[in-house]
N, C-alpha and C positions, 0 to 999 in steps of 0.2 A: 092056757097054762096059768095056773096060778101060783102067784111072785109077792113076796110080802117084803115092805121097805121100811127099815128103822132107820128115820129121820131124827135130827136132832138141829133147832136153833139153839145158837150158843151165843150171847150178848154182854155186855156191861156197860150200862147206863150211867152218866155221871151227871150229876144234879145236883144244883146250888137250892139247898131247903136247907131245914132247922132241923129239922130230926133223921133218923133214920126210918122211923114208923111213917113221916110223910113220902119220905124217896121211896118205900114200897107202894104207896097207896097209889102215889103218881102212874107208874109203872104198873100196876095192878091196872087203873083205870084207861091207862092205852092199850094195854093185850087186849082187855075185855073189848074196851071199843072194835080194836081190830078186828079181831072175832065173830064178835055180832054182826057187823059190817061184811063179813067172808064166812058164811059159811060151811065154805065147801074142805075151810081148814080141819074143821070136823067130820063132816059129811063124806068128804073123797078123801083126803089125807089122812083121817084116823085119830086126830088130836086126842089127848085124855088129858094130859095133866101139862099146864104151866107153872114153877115156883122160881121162887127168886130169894134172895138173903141181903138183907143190906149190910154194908162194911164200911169202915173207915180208910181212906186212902191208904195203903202202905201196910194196912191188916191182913189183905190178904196173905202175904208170908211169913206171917202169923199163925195161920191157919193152914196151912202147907207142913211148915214145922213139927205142929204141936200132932199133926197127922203118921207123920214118917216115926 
């Protein structure tokens, strides 16, 4: 029988850096590691697409608002 599963990680990473451009890169650079390291995240699990958005603490309801 074939059975298809939409997964989803859901995370928020808090990082003491300078910018927001580094707090993604950070993060960029541990998925990817993860990744390479497991590939069966793709391979058996189906992975395609990882993104993220960086924000300033307390922005996110911000962005919730400016949505509704």
């Amino acid at each position: 029988m074939d059975v298809k599963v939409h997964w989803i990680i859901d995370g928020v990473a808090e990082l003491d850096v300078e910018t927001m451009e580094e707090a993604e890169k950070k993060v960029d650079d541990v998925l990817r590691d993860i990744i390479a390291r497991n590939p069966d995240i793709v391979e058996i699990l189906g992975a395609r697409a990882i993104q993220g958005k960086a924000y300033l603490p307390g922005s996110e309801d911000d962005i919730d608002t400016q949505q509704n």
